[in-house]
C-alpha positions in Angstrom: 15.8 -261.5 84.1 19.3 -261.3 85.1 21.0 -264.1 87.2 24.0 -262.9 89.3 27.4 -264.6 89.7 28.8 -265.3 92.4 32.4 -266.5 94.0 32.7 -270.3 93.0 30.5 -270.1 89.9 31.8 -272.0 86.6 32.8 -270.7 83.9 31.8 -271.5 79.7 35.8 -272.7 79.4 35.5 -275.0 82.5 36.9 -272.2 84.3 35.7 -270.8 87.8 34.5 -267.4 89.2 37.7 -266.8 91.8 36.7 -264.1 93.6 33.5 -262.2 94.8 34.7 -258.6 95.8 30.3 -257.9 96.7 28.8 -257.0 100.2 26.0 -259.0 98.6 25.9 -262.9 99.2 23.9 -266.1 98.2 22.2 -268.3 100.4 25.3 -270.5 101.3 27.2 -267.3 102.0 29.2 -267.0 98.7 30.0 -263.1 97.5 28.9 -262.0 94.5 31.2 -261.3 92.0 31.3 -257.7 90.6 33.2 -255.7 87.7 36.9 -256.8 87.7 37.0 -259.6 90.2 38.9 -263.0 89.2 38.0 -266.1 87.0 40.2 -268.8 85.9 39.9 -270.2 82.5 39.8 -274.4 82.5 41.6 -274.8 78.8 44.3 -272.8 79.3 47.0 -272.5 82.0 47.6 -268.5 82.0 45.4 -266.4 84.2 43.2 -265.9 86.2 41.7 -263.0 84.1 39.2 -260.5 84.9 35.4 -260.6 84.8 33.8 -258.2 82.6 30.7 -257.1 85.3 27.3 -255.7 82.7 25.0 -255.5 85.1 24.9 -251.7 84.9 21.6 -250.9 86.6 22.1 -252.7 89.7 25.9 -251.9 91.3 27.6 -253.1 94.8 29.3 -250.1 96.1 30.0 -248.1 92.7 30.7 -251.3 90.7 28.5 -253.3 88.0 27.8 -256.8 89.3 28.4 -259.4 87.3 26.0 -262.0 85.8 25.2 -265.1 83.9 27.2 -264.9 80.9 29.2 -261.8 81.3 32.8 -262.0 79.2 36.0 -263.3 81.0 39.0 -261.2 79.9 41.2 -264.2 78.4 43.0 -264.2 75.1 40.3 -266.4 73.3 37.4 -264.5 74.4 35.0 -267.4 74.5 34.7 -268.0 78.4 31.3 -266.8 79.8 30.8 -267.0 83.4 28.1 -269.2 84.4 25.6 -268.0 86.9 25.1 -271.2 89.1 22.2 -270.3 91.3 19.1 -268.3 90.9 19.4 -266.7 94.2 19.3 -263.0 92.7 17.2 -262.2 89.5 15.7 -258.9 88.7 13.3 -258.2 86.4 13.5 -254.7 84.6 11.4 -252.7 82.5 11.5 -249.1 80.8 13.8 -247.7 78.5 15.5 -243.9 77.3 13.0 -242.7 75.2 13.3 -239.6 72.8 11.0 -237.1 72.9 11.0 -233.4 70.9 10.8 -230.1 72.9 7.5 -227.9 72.3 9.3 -225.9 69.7 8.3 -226.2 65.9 11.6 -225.4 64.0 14.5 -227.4 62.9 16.6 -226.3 66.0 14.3 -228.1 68.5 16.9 -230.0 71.0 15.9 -234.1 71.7 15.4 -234.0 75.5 16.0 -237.6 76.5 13.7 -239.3 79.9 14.7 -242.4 81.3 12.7 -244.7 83.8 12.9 -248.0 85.6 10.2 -250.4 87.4 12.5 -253.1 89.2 10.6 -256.6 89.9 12.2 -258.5 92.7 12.0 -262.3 92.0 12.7 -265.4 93.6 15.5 -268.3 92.0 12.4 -269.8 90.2 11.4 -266.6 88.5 8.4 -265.9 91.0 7.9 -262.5 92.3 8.6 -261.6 95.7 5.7 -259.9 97.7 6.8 -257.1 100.0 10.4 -257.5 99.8 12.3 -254.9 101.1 14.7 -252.8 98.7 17.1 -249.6 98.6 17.4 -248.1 95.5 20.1 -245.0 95.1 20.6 -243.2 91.8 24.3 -241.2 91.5 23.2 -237.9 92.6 21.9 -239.7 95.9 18.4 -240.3 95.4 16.9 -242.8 97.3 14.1 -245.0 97.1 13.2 -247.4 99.7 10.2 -249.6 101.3 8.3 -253.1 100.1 7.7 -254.4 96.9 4.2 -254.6 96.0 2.0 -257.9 96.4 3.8 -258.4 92.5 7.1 -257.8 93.6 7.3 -254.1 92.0 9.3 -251.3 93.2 8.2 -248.1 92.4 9.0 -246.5 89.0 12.7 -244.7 89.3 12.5 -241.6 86.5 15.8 -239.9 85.9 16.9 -237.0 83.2 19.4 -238.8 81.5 20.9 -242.1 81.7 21.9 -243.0 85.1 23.6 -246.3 87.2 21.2 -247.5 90.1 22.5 -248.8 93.4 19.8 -251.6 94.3 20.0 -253.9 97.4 17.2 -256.0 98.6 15.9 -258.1 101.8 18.4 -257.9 104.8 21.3 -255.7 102.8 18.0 -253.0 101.9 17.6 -253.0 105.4 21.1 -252.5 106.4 21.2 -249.2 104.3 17.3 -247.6 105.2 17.9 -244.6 107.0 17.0 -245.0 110.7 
């Protein structure tokens, strides 16, 4: 599970997330912070530097989001940005997998498949019953409707390796096609 930072957060260096450049927000109406928005670090007096966003599987307008533990840019490289609420986890399964073309010789090319079955979950971990969600891949594909009674989306099955666009409860909505 992945827990996503958001403006206000701390950071490992007694730092703080400094800016949330998301369309996505916690409960209290903090952004989330994304790839390449602002965090201070506490020890030192240079900065602010630049959050390293990971979370490549789930993006807020074409950037990763970031999450618990994702690098601040400083010179030491030992401040973490510290997730503070549970607001948004997801819950991921599947992985690129290699498998051999039907041909017998030594020229057979590795085709690679890549799925993805997203859990919505609650702050405690729980999963969240008929939740809406929005899922986009980057050629435009789109997935969208209520999670199951276990909080599952459907499985999302691209050729190669691909970033998915994933929004949830009112922001899902927001982007459903009318």
């Amino acid at each position: 599970m992945k827990a996503l930072a958001a403006m206000g957060d701390r950071t490992s260096t007694r730092g703080q997330v400094l800016s949330g450049s998301s369309t996505q927000y916690v409960e209290e109406g903090r952004p989330l912070a994304v790839d390449l928005d602002w965090a201070s670090r506490g020890e030192c007096r240079d900065g602010p530097w630049r959050i390293l966003g990971s979370v490549t599987d789930w993006t807020d307008e074409g950037r990763k989001m970031g999450k618990d533990l994702d690098l601040v840019a400083c010179a030491c490289r030992k401040n973490f940005v510290l997730a503070g609420r549970r607001d948004y986890l997801i819950e991921e399964w599947g992985s690129g997998t290699t498998t051999r073309t039907g041909m017998l010789d030594s020229s057979a090319q590795g085709v690679r498949s890549h799925d993805k079955k997203i859990r919505v979950v609650d702050e405690s971990g729980i999963a969240v019953a008929n939740c809406l969600y929005h899922i986009t891949d980057v050629t435009g594909t789109t997935h969208q409707g209520l999670a199951d009674k276990d909080g599952l989306c459907p499985r999302v099955h691209t050729t190669d390796l691909k970033t998915l666009d994933i929004a949830v409860g009112i922001k899902a909505l927001e982007r459903w096609k009318q």
